[in-house]
SETOR-298037 format. One line per field, with one value per residue: residue number from 1; x, y, z of N, C-alpha, C, O in turn. Coordinates in pm, whole numbers, plus 50000, padded with zeros to 5 digits. Example, Ala and Ser with C-alpha at 12.3 -4.5 7.8 and 13.67 -1.06 7.14 Angstrom:
<sites>
k <- [1_2]
n_xx <- [51319_51285]
n_yy <- [49431_49775]
n_zz <- [50780_50708]
ca_xx <- [51230_51367]
ca_yy <- [49550_49894]
ca_zz <- [50780_50714]
c_xx <- [51320_51290]
c_yy <- [49670_50003]
c_zz <- [50780_50787]
o_xx <- [51424_51341]
o_yy <- [49668_50114]
o_zz <- [50846_50804]
</sites>
This chain:
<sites>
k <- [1_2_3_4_5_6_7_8_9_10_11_12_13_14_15_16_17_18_19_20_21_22_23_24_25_26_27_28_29_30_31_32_33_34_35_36_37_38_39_40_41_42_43_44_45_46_47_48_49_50_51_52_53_54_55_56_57_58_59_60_61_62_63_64_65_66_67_68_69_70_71_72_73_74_75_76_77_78_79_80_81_82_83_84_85_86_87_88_89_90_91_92_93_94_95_96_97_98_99_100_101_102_103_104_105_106_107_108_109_110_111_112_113_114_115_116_117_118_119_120_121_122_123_124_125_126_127_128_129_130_131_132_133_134_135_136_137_138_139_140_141_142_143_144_145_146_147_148_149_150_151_152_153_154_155_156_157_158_159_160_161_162_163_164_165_166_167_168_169_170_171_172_173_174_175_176_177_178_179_180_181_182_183_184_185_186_187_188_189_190_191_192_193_194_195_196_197_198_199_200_201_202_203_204_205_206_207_208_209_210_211_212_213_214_215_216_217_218_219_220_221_222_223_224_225_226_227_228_229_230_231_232_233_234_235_236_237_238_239_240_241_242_243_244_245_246_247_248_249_250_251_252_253_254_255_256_257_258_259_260_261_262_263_264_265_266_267_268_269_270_271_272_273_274_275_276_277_278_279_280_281_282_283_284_285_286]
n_xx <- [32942_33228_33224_33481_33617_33892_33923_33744_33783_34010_33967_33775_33957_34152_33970_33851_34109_34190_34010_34056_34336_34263_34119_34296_34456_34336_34096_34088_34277_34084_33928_34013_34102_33882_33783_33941_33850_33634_33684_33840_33580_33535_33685_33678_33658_33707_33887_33811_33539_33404_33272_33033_32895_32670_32609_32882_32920_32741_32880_33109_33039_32933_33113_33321_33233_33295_33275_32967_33108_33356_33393_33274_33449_33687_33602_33558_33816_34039_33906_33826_34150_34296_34099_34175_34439_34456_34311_34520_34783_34772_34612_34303_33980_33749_33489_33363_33221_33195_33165_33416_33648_33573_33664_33796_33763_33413_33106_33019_33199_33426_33710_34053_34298_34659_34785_35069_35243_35307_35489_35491_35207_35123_34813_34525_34712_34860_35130_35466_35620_35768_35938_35861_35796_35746_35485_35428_35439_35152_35049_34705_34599_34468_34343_34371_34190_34389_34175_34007_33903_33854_33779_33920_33995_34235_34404_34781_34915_35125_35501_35661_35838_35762_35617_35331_35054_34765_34543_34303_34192_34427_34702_35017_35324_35617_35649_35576_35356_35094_35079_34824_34648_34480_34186_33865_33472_33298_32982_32665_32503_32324_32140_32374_32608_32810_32642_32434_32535_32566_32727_32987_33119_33472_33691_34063_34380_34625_34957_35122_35457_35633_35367_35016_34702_34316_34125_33874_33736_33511_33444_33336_33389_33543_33441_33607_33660_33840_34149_34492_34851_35029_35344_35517_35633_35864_35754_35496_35186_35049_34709_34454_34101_34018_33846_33827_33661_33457_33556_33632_33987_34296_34332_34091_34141_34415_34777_34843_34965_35280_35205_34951_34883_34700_34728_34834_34583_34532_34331_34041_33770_33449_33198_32941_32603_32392_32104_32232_32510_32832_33104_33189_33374_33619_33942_34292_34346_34453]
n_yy <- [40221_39992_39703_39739_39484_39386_39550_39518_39256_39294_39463_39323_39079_39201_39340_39072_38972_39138_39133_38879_38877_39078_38937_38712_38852_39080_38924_38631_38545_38640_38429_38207_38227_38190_37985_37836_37899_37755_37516_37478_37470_37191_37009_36770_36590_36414_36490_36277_36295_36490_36586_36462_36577_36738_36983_37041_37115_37347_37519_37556_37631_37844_38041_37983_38028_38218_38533_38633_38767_38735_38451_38408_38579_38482_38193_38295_38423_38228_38173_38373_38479_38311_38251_38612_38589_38416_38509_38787_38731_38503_38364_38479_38496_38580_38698_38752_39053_39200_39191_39300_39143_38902_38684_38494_38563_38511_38666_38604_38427_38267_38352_38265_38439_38488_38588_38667_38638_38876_38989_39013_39189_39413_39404_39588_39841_39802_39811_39657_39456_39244_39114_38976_38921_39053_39140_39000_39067_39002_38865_38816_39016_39185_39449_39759_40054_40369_40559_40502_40319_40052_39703_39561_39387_39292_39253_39276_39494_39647_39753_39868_40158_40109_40172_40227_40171_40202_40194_40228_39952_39848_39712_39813_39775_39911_40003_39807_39584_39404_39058_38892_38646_38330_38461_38420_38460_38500_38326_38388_38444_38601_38913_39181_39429_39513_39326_39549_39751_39661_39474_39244_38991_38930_38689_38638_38511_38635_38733_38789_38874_38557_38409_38335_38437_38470_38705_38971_39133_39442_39405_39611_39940_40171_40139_40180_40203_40377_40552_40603_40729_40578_40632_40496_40528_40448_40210_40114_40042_39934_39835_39614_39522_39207_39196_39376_39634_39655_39775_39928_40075_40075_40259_40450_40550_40563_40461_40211_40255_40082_40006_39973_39747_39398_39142_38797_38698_38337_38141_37933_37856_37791_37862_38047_38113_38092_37922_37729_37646_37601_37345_37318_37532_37542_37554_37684_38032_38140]
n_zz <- [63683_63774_63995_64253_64265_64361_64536_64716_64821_64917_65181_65304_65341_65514_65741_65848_65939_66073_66304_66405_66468_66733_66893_66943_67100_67313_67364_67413_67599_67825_67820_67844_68118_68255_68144_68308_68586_68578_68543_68773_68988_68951_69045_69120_68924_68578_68345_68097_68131_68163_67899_67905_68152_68215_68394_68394_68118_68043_68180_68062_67861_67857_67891_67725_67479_67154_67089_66817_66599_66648_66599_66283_66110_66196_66054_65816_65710_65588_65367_65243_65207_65089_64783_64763_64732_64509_64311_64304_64246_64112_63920_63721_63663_63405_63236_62906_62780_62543_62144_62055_62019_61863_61609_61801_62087_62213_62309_62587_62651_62926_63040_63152_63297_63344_63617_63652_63467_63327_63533_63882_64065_64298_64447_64431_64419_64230_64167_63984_64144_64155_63880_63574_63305_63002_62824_62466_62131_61988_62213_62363_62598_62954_63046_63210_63030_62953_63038_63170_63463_63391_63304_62985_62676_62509_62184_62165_61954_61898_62064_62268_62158_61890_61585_61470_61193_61053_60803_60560_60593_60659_60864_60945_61068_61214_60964_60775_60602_60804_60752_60590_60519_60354_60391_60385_60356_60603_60733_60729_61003_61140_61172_61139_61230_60967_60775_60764_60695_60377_60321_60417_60670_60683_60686_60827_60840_61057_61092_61364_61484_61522_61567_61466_61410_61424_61207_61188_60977_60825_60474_60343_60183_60391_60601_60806_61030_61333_61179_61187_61243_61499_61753_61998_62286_62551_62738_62670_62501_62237_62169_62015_61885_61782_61616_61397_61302_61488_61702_62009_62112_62092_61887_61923_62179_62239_62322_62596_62922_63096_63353_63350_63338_63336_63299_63112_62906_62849_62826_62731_62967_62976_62877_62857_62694_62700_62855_62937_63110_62889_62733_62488_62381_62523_62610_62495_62427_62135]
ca_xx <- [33080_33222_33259_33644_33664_34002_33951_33644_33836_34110_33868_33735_34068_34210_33896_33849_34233_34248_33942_34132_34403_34227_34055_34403_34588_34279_33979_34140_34282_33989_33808_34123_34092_33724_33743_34048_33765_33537_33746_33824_33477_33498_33828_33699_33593_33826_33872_33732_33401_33364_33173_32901_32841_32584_32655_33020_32893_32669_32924_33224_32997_32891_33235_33400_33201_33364_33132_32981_33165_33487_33352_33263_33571_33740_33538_33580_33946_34111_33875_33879_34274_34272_34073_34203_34573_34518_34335_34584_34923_34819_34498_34201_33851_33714_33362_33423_33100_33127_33218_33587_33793_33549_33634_33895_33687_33262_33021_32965_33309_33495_33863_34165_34416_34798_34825_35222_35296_35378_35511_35411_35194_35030_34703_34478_34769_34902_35283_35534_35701_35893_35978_35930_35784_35689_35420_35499_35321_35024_34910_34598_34610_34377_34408_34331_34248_34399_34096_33878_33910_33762_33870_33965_34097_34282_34498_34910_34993_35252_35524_35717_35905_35728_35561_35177_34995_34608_34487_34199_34191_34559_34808_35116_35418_35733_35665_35620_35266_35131_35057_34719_34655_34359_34081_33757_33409_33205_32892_32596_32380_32237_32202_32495_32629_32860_32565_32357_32571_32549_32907_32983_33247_33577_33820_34195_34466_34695_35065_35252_35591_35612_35208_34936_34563_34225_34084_33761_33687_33415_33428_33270_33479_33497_33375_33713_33695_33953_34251_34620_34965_35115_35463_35478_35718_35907_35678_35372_35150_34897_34623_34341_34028_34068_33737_33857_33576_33398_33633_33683_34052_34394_34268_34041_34221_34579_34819_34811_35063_35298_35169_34804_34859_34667_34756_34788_34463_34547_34226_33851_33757_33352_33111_32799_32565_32199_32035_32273_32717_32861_33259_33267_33472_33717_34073_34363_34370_34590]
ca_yy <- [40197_39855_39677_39692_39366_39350_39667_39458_39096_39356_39499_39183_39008_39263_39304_38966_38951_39219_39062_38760_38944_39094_38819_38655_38989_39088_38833_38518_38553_38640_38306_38102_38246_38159_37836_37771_37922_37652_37336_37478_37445_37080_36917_36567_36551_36397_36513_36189_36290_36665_36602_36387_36644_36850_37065_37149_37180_37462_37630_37560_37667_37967_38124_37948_38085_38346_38631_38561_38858_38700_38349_38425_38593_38349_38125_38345_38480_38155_38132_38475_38518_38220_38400_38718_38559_38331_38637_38907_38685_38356_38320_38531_38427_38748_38680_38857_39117_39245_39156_39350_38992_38815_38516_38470_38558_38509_38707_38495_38304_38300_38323_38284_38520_38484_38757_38685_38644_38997_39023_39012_39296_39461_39395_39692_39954_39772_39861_39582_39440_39162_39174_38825_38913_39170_39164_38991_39106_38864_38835_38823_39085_39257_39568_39894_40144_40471_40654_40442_40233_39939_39589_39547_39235_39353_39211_39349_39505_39762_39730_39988_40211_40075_40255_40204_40238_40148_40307_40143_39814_39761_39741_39824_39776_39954_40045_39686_39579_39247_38951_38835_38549_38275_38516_38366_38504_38443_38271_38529_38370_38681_39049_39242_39561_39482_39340_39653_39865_39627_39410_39078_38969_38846_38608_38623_38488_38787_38705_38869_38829_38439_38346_38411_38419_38516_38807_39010_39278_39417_39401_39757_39985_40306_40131_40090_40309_40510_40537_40711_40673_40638_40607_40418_40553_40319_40147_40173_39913_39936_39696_39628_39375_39135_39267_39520_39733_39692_39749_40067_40022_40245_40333_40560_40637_40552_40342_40164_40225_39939_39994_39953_39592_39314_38991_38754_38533_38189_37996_37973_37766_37792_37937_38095_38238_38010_37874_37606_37658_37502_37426_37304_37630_37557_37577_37775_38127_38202]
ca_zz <- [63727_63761_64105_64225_64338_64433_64681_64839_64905_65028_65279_65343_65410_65636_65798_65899_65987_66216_66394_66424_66580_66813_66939_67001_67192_67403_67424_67385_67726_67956_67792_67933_68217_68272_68135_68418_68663_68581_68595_68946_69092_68922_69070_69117_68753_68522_68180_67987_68198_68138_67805_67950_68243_68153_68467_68353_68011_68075_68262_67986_67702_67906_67943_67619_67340_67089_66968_66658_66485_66625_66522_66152_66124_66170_65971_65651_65665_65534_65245_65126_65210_64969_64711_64737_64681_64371_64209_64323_64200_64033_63788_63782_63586_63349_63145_62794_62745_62425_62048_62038_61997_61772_61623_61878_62182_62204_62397_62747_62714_63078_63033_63286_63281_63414_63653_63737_63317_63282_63671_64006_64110_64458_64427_64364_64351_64038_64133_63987_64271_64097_63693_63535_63144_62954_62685_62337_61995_61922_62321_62469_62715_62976_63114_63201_62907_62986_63049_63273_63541_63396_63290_62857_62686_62329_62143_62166_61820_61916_62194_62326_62042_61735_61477_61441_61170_61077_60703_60472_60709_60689_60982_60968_61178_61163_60802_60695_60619_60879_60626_60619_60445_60377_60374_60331_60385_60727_60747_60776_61100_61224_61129_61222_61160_60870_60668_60749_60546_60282_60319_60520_60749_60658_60821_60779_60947_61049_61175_61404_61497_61514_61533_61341_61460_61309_61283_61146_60910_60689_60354_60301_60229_60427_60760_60863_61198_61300_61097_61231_61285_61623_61790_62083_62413_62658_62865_62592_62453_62126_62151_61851_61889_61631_61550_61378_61250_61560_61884_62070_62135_62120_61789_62004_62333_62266_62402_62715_62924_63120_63493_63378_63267_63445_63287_63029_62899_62809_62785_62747_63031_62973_62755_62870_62621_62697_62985_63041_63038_62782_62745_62378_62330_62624_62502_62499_62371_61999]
c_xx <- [33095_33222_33399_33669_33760_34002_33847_33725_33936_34079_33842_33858_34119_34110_33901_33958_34265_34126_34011_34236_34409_34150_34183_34480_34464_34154_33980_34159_34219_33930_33904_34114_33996_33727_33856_33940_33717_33569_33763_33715_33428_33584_33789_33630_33691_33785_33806_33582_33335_33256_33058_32865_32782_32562_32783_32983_32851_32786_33026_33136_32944_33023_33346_33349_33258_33237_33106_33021_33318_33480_33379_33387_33650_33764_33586_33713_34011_34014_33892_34033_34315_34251_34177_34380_34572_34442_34421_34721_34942_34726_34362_34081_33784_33598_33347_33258_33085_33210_33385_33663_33691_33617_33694_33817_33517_33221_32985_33074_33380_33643_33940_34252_34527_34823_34952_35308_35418_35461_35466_35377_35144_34873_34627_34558_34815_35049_35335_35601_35815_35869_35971_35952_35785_35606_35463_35376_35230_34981_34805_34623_34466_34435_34343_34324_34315_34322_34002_33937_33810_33799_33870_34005_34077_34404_34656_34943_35123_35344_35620_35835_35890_35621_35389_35093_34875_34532_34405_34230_34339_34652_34955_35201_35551_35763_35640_35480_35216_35055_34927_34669_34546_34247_33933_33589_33318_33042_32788_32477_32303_32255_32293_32483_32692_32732_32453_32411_32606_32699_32820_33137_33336_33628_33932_34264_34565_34888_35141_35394_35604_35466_35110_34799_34456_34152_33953_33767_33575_33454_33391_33373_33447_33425_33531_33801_33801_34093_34350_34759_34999_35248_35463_35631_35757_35781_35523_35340_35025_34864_34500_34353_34039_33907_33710_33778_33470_33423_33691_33834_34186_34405_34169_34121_34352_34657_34822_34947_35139_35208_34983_34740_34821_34720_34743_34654_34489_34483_34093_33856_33636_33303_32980_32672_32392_32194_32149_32423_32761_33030_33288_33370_33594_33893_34162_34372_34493_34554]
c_yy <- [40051_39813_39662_39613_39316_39421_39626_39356_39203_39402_39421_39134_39077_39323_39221_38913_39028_39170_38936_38781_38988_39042_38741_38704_39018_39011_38681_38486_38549_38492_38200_38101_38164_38034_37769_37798_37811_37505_37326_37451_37271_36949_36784_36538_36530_36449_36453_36257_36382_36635_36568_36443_36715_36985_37167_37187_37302_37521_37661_37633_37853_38137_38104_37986_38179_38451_38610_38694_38774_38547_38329_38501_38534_38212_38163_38422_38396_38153_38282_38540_38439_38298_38521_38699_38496_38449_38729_38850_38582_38354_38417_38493_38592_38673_38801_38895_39132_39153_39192_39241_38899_38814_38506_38436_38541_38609_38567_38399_38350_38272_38329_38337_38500_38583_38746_38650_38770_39041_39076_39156_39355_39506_39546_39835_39929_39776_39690_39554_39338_39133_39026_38800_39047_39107_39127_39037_39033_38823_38858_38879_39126_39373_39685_40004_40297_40594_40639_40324_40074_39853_39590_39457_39279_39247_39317_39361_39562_39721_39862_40036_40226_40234_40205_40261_40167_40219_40174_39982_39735_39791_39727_39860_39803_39968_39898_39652_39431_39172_38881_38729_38420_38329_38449_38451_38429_38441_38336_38439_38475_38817_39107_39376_39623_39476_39465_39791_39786_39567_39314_39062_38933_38811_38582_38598_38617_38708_38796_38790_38670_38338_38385_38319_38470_38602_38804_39103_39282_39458_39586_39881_40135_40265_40104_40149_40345_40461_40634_40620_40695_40576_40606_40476_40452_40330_40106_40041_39946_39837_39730_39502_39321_39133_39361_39632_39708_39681_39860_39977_40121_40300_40432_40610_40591_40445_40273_40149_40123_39924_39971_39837_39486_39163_38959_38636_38408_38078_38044_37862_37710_37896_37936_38149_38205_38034_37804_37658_37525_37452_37343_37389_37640_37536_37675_37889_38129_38333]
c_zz <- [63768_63925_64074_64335_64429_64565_64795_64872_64963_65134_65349_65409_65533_65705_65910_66001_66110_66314_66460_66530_66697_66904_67031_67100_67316_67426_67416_67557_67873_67909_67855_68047_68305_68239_68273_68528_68651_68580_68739_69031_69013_68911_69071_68961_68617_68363_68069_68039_68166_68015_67803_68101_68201_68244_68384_68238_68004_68075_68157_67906_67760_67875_67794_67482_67277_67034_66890_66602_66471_66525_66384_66102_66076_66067_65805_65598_65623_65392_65137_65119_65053_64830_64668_64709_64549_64306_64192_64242_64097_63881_63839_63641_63515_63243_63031_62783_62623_62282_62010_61953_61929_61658_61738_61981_62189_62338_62511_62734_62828_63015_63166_63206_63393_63480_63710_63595_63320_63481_63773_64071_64233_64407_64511_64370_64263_64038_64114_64137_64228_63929_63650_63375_63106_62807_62560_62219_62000_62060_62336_62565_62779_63073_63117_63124_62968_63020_63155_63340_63511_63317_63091_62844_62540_62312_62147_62040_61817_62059_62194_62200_61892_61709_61434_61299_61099_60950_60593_60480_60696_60769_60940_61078_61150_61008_60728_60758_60731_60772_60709_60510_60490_60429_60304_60451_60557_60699_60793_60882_61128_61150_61178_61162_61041_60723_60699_60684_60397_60262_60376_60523_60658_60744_60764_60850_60901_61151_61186_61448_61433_61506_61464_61447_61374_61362_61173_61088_60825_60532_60302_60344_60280_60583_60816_61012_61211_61254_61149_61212_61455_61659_61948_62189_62448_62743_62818_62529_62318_62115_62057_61906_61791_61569_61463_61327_61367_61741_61919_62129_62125_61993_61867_62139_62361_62369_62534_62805_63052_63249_63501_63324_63366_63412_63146_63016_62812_62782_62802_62814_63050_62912_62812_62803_62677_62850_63090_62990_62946_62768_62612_62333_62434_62558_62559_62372_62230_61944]
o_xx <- [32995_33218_33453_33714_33747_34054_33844_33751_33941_34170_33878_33867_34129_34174_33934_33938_34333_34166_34003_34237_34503_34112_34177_34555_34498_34099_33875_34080_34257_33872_33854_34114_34025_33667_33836_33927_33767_33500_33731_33739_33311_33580_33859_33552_33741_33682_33755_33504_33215_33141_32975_32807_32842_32509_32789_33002_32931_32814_33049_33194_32928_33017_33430_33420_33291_33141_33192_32925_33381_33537_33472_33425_33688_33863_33630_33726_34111_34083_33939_34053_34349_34330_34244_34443_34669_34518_34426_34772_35040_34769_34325_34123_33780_33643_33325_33173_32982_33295_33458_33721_33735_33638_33601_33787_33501_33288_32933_33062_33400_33672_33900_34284_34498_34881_34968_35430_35541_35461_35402_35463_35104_34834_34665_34498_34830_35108_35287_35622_35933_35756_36064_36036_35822_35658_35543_35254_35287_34883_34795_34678_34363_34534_34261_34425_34247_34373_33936_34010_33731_33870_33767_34059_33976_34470_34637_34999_35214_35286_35629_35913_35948_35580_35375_35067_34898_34454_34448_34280_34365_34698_34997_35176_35611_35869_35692_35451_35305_34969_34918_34660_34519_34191_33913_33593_33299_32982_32797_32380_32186_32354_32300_32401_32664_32717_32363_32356_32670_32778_32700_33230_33294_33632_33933_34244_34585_34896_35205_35419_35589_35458_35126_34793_34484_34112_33920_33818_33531_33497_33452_33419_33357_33371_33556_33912_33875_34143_34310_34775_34994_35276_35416_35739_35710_35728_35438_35421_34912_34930_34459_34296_34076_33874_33603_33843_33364_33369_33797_33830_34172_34486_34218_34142_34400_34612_34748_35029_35051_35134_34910_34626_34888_34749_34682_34632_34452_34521_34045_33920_33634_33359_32912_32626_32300_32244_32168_32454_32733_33100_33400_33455_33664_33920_34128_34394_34614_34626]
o_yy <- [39985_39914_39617_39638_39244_39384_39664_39367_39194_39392_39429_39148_39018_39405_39251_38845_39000_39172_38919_38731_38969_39112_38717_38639_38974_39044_38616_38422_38499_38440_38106_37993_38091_37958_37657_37692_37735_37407_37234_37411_37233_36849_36694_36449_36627_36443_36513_36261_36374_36668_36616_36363_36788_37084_37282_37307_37381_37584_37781_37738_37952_38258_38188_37974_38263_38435_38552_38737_38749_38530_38258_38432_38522_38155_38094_38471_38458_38123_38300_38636_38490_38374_38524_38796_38511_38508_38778_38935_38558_38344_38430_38467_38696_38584_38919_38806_39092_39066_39117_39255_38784_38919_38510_38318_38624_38623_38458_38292_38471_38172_38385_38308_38497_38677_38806_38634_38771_39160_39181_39230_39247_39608_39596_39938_40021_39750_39601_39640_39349_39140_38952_38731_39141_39047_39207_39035_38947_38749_38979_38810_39117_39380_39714_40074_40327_40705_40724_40243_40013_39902_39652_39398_39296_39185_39437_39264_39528_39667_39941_39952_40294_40333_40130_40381_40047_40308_40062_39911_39616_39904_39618_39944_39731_39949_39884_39664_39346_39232_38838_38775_38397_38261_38437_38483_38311_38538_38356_38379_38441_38842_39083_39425_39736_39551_39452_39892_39847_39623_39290_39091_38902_38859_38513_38652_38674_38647_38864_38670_38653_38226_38484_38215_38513_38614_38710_39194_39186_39571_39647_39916_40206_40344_39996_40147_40352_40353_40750_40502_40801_40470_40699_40449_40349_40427_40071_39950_39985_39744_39842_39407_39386_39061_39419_39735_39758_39630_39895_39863_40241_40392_40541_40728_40579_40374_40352_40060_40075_39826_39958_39814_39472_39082_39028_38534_38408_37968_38143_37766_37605_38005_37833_38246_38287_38114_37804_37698_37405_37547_37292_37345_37741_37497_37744_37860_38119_38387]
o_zz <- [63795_63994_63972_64447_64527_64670_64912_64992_65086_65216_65466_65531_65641_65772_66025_66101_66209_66431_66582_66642_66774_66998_67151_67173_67425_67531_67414_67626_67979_68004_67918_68106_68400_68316_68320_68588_68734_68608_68814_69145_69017_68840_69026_68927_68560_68296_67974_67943_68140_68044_67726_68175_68123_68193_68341_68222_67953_67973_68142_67880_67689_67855_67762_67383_67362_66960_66825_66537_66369_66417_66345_66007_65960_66022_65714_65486_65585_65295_65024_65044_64946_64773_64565_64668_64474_64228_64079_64167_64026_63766_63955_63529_63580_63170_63060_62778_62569_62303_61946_61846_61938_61597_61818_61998_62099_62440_62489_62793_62836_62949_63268_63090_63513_63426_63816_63604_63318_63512_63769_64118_64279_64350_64617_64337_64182_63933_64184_64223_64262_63882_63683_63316_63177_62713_62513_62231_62067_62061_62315_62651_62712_63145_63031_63123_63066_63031_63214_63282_63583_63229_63066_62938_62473_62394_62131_61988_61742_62153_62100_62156_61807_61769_61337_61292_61086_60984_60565_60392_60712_60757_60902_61164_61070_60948_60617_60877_60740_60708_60824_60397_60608_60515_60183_60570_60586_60651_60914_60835_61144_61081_61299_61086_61000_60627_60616_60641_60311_60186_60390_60448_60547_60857_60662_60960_60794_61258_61107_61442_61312_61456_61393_61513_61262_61478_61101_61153_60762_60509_60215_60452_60234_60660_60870_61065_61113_61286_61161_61182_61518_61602_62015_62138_62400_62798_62900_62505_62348_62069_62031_61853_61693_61475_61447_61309_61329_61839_61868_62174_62149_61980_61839_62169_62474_62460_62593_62781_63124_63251_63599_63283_63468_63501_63064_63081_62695_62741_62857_62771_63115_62896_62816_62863_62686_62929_63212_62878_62942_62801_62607_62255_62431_62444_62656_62255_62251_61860]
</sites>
């Protein structure tokens, strides 16, 4: 199961915060107190002087210390409030695991995702709170698949009402096939799973609506994983890796629907795959 990050910095933050609080309402007070005690038994002692008494010191540092729970506290509720706000509303950092979005995406590239694109949400219940986008064909999305609580990054083929359909590696949209064009073979570096049934990659640019990006298929025919039609509800999203013969995606567990959308991704900001990070592949997402 994955860590849910957001539900620890939320812990964390209001944690820390209500320590803070309570520090200020009931133990804030007695330490004022006490430190007013101790200037009293040191009336002829002027203020510039106090720091170079090592008498009053004692006695100030005795009575003026904060607990170290309240302390640290303290210490760590501006940085993870921080935190836990530019992930929850502004930009959040996601390290792509698997193949799904090859070419597009690599194993060990870090992307940022827009989490206030598709509109501003309440961090880890997911509810909209303010409406700014919605989802266009040909994004980079990530999101929640409908089955599991755990993070996805597909491409948007379908949007709410369309017509899906996916038969001997060709997509169609609303009855009208998507145009793929400049197809040329990929470069065999490694064994894969393509050439182990006796094929090899292709690369085609695929355009939707207004853009066009590149995608993957194999050559062999009959690998061309699952094949259907579907019809897409209000509020509904069909996403497909541009991997396409090797990306669990709503070709297996159906559409995705709007409230389980986290953001858009807009860039590779570093590339991990070795020893050392790399950011020749840094860029913005197409």
């Amino acid at each position: 199961m994955d860590i849910n990050l957001p539900l620890i910095l939320l812990l964390l933050v209001g944690g820390t915060g209500a320590v803070w609080v309570y520090d200020f309402i009931f133990l804030r007070k007695p330490r004022l107190q006490a430190i007013t005690g101790v200037n009293t038994q040191f009336p002829d002692l002027a203020d510039a002087e106090k720091p170079n008494n090592e008498q009053y010191m004692k006695a100030y540092e005795a009575v003026a210390a904060e607990p170290a729970f309240v302390e640290y506290s303290k210490s760590f509720f501006p940085v993870l409030f921080l935190v836990f706000f530019l992930r929850s509303f502004i930009i959040e950092p996601f390290q792509i695991p698997s193949e799904s979005m090859v070419p597009t995406l690599e194993v060990g590239d870090f992307i940022a995702v827009n989490k206030f694109a598709y509109g501003v949400r309440l961090p880890v219940f997911r509810n909209k709170i303010i409406p700014i986008g919605d989802p266009k064909r040909g994004d980079v999305m990530v999101f929640f698949p409908p089955h599991e609580d755990r993070y996805f990054i597909k491409r948007v083929i379908g949007l709410p009402g369309d017509k899906i359909r996916y038969e001997d590696k060709v997509l169609y949209v609303n009855g009208k096939q998507v145009e793929q064009s400049n197809s040329k073979r990929e470069p065999v570096t490694e064994r894969n799973r393509c050439v182990a049934f006796g094929g090899h990659y292709q690369l085609a640019e695929e355009r939707l609506g207004d853009e066009s990006h590149v995608m993957r298929k194999c050559s062999v025919a009959g690998r061309a994983g699952p094949e259907g039609t579907w019809v897409l509800s209000d509020g509904e999203y069909f996403m497909m890796g541009d991997n396409r013969d090797n990306s669990s995606d709503s070709r297996v567990w159906g559409p995705v629907p709007e409230e389980r959308i986290v953001g858009k991704a807009f860039a590779v900001w570093m590339h991990w795959g070795g020893t050392l990070p790399s950011f020749s592949r840094a860029g913005s997402i197409k």
